[in-house]
C-alpha positions as CSV (number, residue, x, y, z in Angstrom):
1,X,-6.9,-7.2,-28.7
2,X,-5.8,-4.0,-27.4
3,X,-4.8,-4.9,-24.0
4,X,-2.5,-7.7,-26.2
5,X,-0.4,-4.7,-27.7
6,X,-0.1,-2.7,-24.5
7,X,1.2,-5.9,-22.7
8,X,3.7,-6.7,-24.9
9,X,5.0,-3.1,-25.3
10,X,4.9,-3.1,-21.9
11,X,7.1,-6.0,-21.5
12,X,9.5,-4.9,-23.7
13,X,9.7,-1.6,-22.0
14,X,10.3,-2.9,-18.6
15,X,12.9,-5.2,-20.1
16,X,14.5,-2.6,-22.0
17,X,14.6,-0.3,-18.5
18,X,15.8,-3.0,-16.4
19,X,18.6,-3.7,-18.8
20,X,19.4,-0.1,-18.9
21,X,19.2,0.0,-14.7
22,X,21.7,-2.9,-14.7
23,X,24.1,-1.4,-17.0
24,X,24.1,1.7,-15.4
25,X,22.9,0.6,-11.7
26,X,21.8,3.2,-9.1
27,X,24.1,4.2,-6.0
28,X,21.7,3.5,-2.9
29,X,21.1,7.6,-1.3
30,X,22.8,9.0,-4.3
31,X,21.6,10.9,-7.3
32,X,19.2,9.0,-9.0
33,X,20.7,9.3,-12.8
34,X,19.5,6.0,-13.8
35,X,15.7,6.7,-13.3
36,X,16.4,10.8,-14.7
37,X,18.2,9.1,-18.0
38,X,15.2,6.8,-18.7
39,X,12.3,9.4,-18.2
40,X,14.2,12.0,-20.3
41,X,14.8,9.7,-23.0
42,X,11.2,8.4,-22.9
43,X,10.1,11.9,-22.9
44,X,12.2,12.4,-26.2
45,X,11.3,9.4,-27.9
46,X,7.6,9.6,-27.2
47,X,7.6,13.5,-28.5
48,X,9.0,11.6,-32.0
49,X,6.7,8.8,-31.9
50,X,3.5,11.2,-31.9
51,X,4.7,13.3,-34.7
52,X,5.7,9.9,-36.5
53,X,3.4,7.9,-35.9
54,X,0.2,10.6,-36.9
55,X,2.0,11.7,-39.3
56,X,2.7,7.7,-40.9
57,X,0.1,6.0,-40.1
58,X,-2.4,8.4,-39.4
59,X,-4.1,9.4,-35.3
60,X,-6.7,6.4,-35.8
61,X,-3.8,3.4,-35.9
62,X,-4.2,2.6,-32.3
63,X,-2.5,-0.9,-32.1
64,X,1.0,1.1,-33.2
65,X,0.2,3.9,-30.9
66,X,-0.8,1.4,-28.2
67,X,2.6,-0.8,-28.8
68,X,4.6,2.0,-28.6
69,X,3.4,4.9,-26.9
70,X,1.5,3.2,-23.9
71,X,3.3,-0.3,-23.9
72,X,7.0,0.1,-24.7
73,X,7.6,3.9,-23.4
74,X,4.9,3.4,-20.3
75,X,7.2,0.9,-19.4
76,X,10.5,1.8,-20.0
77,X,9.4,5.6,-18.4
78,X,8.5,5.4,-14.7
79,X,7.0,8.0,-12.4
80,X,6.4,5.7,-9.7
81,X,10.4,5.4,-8.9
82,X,10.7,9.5,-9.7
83,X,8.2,9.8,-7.1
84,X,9.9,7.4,-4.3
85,X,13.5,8.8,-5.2
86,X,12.4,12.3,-4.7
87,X,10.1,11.8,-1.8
88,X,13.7,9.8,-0.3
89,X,16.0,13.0,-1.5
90,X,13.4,15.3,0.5
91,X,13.4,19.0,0.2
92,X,17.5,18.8,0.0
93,X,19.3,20.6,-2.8
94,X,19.5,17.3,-4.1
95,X,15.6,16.9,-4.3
96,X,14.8,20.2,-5.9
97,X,17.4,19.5,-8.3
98,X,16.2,16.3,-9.5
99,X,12.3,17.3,-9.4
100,X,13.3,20.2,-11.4
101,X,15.4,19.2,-14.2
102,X,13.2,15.9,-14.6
103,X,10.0,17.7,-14.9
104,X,11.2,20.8,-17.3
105,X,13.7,18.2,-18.8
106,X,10.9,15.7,-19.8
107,X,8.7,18.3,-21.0
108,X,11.3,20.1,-23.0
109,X,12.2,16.8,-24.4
110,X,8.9,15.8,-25.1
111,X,8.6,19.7,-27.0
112,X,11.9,18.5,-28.7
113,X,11.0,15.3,-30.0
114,X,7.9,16.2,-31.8
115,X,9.8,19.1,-33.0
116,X,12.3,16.5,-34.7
117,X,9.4,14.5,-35.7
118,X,8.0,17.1,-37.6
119,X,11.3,18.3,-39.4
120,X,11.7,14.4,-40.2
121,X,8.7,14.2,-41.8
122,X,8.7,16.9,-43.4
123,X,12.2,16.3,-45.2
124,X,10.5,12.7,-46.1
């Protein structure tokens, strides 16, 4: 039953990214804000789903966690298009920028998030 929640997370995540990717569409060579927006958000939002979810329902509730944290975030977040937009900006100033502030930005988001969780639940 697992694998149920994780595809229909997943589903809704991809759906939710391509929508996002067609309201804000990507300029072919250019900066690649679309798939930087979408990681640091995911990287927010799962950050707050941690602290929320363990802190609601408890670590062992693994059809939420699996629904939202693996299904709806994996597939909203994607590394595989970080990876091919960076690999295409090369080691330009371009490149190093958008490595850089997605990889401190989604981990400082992430940081973030759970710090928000945390001062949620606590005022709850």
């Amino acid at each position: 039953m697992s694998w149920l929640w994780v595809a229909l997370g997943g589903a809704t995540g991809s759906v939710a990214r391509y929508g996002f990717s067609r309201m804000w569409p990507a300029t072919p060579g250019g900066f690649p804000v679309p798939t930087l927006t979408v990681n640091l958000i995911g990287s927010f939002a799962i950050g707050l789903l941690y602290i929320w979810l363990s802190g609601r329902l408890g670590l062992g509730n693994d059809n939420a966690r699996l629904f939202w944290m693996t299904g709806v975030l994996g597939g909203f977040t994607t590394y595989s298009a970080f990876a091919l937009e960076s690999s295409l900006l090369g080691f330009s100033a371009s490149g190093i920028v958008y490595v850089l502030v997605t990889v401190i930005g989604c981990i400082g988001l992430a940081w973030l998030g759970r710090l928000t969780g945390t001062l949620l639940l606590a005022q709850a």
